[in-house]
FIVOTI-852576 format. One line per field, with one value per atom (N, C-alpha, C, O, CB): residue number from 1; residue in one letter; atom name; x, y, z. Coordinates in nm, 3 decimals, always signed. Last residue first. Glycine has a CB too. Layout:
BEGIN
pos <- (NUM, ...)
code <- (A, ...)
site <- (CA, ...)
u <- (X, ...)
v <- (Y, ...)
w <- (Z, ...)
# end
This chain:
BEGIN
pos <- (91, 91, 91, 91, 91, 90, 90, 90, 90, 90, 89, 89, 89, 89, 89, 88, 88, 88, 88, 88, 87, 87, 87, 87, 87, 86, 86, 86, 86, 86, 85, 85, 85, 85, 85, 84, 84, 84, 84, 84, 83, 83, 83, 83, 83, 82, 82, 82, 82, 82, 81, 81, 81, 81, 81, 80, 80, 80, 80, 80, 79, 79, 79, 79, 79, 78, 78, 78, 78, 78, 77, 77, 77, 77, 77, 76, 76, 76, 76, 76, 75, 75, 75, 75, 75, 74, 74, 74, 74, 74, 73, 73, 73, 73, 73, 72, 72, 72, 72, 72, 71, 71, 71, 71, 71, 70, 70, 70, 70, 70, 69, 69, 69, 69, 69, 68, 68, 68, 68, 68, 67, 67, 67, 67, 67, 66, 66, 66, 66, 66, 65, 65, 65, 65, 65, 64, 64, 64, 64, 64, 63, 63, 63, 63, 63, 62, 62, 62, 62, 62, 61, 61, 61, 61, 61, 60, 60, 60, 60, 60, 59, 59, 59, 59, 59, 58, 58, 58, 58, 58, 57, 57, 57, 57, 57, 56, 56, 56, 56, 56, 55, 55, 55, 55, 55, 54, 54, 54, 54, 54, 53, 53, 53, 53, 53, 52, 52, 52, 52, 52, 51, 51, 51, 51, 51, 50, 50, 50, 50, 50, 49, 49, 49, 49, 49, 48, 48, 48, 48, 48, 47, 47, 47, 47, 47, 46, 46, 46, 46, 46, 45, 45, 45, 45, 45, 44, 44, 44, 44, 44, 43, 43, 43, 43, 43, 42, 42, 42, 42, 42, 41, 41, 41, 41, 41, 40, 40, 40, 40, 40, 39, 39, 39, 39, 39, 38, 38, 38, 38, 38, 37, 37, 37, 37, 37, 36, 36, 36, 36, 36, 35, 35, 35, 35, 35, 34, 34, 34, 34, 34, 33, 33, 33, 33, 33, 32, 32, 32, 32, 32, 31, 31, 31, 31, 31, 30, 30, 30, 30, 30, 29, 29, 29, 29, 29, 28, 28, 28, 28, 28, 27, 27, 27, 27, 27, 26, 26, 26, 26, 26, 25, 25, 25, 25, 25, 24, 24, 24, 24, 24, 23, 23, 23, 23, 23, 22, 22, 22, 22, 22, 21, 21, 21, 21, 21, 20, 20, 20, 20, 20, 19, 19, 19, 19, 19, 18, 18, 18, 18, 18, 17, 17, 17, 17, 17, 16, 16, 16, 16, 16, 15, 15, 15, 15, 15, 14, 14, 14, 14, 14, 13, 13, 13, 13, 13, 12, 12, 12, 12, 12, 11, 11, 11, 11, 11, 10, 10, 10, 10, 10, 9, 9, 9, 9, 9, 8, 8, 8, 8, 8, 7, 7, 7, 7, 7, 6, 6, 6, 6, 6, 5, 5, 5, 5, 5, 4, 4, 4, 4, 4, 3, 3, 3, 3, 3, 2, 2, 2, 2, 2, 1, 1, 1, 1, 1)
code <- (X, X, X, X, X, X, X, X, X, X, X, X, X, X, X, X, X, X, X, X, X, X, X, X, X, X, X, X, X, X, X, X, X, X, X, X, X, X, X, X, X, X, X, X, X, X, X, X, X, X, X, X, X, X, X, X, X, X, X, X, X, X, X, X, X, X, X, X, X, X, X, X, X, X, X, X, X, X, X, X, X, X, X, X, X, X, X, X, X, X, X, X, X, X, X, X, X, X, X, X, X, X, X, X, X, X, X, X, X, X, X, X, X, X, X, X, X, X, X, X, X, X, X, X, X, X, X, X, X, X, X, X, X, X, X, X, X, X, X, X, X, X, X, X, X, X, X, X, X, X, X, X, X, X, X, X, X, X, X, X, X, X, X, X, X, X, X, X, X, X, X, X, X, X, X, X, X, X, X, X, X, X, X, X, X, X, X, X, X, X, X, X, X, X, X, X, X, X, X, X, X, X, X, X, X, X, X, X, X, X, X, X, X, X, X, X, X, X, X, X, X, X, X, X, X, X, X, X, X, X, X, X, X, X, X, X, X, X, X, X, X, X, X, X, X, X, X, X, X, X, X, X, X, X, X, X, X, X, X, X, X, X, X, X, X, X, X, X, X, X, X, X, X, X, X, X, X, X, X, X, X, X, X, X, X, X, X, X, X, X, X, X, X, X, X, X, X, X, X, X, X, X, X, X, X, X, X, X, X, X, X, X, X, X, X, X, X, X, X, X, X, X, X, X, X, X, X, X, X, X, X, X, X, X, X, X, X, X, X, X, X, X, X, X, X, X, X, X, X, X, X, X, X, X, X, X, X, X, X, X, X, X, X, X, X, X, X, X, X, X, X, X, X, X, X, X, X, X, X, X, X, X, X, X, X, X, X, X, X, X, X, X, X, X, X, X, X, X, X, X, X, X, X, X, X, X, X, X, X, X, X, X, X, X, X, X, X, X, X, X, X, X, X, X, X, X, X, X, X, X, X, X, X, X, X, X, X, X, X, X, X, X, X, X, X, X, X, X, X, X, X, X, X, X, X)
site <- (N, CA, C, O, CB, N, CA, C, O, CB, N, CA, C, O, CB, N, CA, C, O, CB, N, CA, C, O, CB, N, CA, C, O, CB, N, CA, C, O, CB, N, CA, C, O, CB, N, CA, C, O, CB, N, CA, C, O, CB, N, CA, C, O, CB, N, CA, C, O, CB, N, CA, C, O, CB, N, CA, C, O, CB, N, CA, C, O, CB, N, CA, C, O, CB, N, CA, C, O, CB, N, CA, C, O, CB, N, CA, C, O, CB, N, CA, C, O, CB, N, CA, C, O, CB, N, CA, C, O, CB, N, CA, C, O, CB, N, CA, C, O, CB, N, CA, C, O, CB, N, CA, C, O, CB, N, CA, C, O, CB, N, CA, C, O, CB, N, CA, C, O, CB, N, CA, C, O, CB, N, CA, C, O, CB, N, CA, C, O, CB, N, CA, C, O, CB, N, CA, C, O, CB, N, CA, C, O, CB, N, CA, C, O, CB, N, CA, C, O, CB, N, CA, C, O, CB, N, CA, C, O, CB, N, CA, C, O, CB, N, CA, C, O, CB, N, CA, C, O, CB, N, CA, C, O, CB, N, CA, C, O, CB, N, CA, C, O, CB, N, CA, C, O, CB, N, CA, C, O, CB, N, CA, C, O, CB, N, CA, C, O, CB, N, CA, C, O, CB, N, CA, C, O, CB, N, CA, C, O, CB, N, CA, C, O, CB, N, CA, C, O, CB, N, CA, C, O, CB, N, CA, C, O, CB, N, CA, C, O, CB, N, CA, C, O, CB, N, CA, C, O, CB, N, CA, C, O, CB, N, CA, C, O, CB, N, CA, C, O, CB, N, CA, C, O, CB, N, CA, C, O, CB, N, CA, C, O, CB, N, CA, C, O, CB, N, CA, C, O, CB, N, CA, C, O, CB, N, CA, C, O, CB, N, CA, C, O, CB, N, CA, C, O, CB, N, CA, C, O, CB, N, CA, C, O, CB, N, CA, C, O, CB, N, CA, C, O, CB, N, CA, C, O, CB, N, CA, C, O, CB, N, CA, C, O, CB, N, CA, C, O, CB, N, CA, C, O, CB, N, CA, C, O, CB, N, CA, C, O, CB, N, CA, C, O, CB, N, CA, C, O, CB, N, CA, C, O, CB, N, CA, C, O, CB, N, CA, C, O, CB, N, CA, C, O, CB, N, CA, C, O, CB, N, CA, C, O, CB, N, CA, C, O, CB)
u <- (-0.269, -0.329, -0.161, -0.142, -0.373, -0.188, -0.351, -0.340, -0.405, -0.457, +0.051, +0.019, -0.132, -0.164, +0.038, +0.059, +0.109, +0.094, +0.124, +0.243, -0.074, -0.180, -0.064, -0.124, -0.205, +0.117, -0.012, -0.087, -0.147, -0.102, +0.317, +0.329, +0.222, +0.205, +0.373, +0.148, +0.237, +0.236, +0.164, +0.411, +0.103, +0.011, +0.042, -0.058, -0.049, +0.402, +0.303, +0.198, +0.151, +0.265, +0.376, +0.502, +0.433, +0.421, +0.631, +0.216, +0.200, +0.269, +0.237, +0.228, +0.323, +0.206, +0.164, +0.078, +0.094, +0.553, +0.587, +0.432, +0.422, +0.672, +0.461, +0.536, +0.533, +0.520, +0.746, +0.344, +0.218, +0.287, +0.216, +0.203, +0.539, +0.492, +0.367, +0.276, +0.474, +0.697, +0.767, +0.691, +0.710, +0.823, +0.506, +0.586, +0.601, +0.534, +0.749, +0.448, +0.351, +0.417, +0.400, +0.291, +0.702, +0.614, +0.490, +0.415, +0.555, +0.766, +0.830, +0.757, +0.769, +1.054, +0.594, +0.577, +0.611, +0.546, +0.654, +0.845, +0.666, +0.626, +0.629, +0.581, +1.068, +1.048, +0.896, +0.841, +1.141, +1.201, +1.135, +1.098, +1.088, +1.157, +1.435, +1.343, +1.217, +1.123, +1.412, +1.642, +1.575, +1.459, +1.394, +1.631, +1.633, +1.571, +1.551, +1.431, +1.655, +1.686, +1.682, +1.581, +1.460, +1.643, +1.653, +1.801, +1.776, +1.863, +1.803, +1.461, +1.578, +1.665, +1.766, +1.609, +1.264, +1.281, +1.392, +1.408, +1.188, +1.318, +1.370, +1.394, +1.484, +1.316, +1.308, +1.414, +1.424, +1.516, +1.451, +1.012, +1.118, +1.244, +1.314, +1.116, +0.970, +0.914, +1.021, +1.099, +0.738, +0.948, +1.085, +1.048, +1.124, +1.173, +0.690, +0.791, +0.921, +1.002, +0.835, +0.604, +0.565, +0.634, +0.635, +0.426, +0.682, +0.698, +0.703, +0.813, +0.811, +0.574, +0.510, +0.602, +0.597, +0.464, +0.616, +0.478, +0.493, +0.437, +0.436, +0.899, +0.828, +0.652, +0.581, +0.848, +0.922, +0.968, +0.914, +0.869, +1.149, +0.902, +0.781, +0.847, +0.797, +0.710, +1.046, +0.939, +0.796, +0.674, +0.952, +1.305, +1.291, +1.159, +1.153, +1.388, +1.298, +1.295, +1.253, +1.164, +1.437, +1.262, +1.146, +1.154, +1.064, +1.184, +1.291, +1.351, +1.293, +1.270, +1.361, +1.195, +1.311, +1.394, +1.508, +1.427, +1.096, +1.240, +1.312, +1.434, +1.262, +0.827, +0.875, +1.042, +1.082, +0.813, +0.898, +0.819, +0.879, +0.969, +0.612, +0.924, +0.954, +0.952, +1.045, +0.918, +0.640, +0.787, +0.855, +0.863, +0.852, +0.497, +0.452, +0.598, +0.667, +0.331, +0.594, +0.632, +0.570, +0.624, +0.564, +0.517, +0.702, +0.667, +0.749, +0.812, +0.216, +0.349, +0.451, +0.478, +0.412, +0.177, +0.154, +0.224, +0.273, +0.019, +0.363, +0.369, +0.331, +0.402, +0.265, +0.151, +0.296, +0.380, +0.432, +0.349, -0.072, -0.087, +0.059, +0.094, -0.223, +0.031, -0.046, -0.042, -0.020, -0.240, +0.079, +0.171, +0.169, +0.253, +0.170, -0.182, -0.058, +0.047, +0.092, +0.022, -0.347, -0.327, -0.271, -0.300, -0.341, -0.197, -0.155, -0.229, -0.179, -0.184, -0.253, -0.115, -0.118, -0.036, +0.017, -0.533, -0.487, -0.339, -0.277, -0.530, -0.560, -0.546, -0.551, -0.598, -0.638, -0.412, -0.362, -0.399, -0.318, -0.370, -0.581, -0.483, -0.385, -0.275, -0.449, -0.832, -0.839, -0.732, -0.747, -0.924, -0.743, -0.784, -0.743, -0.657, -0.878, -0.703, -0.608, -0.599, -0.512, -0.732, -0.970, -0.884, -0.772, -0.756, -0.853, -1.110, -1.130, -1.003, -0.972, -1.287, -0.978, -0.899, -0.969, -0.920, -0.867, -1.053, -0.916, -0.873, -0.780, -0.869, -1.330, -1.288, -1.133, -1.088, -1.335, -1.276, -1.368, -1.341, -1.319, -1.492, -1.180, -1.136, -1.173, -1.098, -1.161, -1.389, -1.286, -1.191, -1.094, -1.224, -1.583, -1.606, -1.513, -1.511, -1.708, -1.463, -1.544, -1.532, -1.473, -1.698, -1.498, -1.362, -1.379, -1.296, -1.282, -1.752, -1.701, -1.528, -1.478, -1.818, -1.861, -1.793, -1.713, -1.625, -1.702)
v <- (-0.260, -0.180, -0.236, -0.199, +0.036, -0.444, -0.440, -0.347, -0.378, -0.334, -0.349, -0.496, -0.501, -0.588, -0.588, -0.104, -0.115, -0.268, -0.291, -0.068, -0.220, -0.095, -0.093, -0.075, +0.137, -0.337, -0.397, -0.324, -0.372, -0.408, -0.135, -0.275, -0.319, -0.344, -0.380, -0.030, +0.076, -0.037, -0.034, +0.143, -0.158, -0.134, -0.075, -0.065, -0.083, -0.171, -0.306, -0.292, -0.394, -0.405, +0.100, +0.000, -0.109, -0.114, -0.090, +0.078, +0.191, +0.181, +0.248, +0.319, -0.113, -0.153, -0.047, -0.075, -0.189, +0.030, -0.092, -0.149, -0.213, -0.222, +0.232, +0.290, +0.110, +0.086, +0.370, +0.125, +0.203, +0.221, +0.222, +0.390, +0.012, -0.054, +0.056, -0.022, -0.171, +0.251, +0.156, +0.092, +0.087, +0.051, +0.400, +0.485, +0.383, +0.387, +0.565, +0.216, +0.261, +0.283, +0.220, +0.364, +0.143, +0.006, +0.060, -0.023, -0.126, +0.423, +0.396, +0.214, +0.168, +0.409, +0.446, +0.515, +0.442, +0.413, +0.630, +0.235, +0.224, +0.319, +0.243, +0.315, +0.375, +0.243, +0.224, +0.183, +0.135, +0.620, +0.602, +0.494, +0.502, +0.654, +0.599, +0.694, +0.698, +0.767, +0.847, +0.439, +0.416, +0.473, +0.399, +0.380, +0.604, +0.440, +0.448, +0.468, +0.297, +0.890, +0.878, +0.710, +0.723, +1.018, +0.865, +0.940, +0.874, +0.797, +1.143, +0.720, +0.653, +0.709, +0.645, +0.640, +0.889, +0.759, +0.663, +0.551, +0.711, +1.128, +1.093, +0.974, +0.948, +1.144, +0.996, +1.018, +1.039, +0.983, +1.123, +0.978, +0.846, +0.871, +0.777, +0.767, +1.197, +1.122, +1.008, +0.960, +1.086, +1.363, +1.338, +1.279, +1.332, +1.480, +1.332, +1.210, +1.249, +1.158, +1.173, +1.606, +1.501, +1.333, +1.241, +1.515, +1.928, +1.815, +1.667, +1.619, +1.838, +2.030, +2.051, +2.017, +2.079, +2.189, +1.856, +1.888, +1.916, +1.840, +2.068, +1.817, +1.720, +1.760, +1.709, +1.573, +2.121, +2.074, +1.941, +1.915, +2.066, +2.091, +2.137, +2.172, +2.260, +2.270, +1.897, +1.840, +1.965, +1.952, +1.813, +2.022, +1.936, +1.868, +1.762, +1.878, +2.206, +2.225, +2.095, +2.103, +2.272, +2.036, +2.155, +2.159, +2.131, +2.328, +1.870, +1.874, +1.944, +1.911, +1.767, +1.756, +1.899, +1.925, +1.973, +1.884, +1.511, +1.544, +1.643, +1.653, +1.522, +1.602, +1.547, +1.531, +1.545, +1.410, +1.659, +1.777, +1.713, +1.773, +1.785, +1.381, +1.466, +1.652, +1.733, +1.425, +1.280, +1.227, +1.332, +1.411, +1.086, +1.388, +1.418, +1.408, +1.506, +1.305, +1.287, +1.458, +1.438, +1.535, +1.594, +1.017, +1.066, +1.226, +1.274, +1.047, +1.033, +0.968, +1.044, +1.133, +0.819, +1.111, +1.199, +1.177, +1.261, +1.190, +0.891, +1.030, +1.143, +1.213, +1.050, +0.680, +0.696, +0.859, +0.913, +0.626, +0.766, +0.811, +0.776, +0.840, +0.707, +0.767, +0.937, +0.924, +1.018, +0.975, +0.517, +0.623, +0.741, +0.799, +0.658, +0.438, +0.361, +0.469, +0.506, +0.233, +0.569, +0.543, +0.524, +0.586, +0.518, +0.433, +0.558, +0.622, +0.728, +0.642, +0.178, +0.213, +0.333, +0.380, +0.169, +0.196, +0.157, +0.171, +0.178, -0.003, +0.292, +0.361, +0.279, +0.352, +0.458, +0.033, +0.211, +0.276, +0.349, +0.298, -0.119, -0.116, -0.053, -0.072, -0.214, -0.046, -0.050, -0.089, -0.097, -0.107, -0.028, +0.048, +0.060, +0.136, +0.032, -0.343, -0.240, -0.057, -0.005, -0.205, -0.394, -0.465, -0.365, -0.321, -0.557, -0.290, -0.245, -0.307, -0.254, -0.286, -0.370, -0.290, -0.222, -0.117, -0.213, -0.657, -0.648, -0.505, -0.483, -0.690, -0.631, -0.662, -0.651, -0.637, -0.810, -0.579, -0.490, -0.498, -0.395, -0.503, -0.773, -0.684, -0.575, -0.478, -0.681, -0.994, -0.985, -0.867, -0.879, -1.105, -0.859, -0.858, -0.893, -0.849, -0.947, -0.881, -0.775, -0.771, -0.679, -0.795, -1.191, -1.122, -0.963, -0.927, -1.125, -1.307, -1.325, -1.207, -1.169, -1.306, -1.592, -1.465, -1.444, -1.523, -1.459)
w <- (-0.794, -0.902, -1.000, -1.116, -0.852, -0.619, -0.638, -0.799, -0.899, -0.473, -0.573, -0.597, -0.648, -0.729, -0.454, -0.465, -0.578, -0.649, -0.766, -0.558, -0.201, -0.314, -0.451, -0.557, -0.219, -0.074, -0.120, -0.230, -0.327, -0.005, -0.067, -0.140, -0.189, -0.308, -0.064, +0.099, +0.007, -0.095, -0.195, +0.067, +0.297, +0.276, +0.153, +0.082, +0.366, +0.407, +0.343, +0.300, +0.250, +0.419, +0.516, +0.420, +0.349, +0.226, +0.525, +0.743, +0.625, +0.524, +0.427, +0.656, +0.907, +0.832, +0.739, +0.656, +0.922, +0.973, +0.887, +0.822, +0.717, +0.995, +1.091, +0.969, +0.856, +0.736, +1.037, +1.293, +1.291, +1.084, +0.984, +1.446, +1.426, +1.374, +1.311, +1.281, +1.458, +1.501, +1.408, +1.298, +1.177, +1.482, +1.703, +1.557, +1.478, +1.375, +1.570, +1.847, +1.811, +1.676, +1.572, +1.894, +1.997, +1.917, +1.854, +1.804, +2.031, +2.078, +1.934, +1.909, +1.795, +1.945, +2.285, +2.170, +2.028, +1.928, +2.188, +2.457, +2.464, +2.323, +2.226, +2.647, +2.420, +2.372, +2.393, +2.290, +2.450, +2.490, +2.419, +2.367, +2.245, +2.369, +2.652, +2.724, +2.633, +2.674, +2.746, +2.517, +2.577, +2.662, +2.736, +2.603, +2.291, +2.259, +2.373, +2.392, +2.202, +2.113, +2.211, +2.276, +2.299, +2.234, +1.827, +1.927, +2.055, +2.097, +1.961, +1.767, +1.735, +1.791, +1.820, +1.616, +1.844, +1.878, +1.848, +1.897, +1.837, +1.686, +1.814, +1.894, +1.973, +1.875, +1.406, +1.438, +1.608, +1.668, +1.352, +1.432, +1.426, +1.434, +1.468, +1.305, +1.472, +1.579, +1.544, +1.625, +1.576, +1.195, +1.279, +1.411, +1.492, +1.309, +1.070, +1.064, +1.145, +1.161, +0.901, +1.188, +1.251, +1.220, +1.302, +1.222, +1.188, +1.111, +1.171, +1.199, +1.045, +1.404, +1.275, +1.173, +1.068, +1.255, +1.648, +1.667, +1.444, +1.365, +1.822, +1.662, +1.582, +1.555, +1.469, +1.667, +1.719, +1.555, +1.548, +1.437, +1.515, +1.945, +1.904, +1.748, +1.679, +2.007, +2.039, +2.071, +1.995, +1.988, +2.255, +1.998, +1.942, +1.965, +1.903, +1.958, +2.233, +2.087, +1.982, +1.897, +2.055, +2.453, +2.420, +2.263, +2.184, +2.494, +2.621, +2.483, +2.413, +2.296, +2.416, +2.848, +2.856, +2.741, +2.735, +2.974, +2.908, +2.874, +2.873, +2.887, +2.786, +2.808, +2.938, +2.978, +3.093, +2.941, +2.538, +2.617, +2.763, +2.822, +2.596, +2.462, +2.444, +2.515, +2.512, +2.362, +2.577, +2.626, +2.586, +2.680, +2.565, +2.388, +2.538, +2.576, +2.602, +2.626, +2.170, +2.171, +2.295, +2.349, +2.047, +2.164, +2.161, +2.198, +2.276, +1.957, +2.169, +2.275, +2.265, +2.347, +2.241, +1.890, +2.026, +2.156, +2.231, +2.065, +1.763, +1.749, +1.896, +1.968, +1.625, +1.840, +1.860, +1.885, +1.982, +1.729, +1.668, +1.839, +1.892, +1.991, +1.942, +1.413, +1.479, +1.624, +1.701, +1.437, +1.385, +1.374, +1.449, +1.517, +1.264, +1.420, +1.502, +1.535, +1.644, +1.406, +1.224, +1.322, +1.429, +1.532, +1.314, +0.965, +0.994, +1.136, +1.172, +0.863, +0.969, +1.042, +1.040, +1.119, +0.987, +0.979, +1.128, +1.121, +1.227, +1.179, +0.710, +0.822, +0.943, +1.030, +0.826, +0.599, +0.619, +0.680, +0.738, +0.542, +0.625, +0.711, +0.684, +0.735, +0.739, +0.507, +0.619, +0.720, +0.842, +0.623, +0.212, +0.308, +0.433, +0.478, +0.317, +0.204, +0.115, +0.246, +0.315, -0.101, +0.222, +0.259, +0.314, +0.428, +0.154, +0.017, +0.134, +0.264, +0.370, +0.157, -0.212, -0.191, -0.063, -0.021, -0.312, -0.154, -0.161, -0.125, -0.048, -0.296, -0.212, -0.068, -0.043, +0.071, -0.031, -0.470, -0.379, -0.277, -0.214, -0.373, -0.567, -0.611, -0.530, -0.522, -0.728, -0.542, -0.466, -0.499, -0.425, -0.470, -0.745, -0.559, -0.494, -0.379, -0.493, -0.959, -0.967, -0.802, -0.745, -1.053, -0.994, -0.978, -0.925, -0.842, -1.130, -0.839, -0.921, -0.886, -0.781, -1.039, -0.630, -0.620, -0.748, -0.781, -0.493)
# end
């Protein structure tokens, strides 16, 4: 294997766990605004609808009515973090 192919597999690598965190994120997301909506937080559930990073802010207003979603939101953000790292590490 020369350098050429691990370079290849690195940045499929690289790839493929961006989008599983941005994944993670997207269906977290749909969580919190159902919950949201379920809450009677109308406003605030159709401001996260079209700006979609404030999911982490509800999940953070509101922890305990939101803890199933937010292992989606957190972790869906912390592997979109490391993936940030990784792609500035690669190139």
């Amino acid at each position: 294997m020369n350098f050429t192919d691990a370079n290849m597999y690195l940045v499929i690598a690289v790839t493929m766990s961006g989008a599983i965190g941005i994944t993670l994120f997207f269906v977290g997301s749909l969580i919190t605004i159902a919950a949201a909506f379920a809450n009677n937080n109308t406003v605030f559930a159709i401001a996260c609808i079209i700006f979609m990073p404030l999911t982490t802010l509800y999940c953070l207003l509101n922890w305990q009515r939101t803890r199933y979603p937010a292992k989606y939101v957190f972790s869906g953000l912390a592997l979109l973090a490391s993936t940030l790292v990784m792609s500035m590490w690669v190139l």
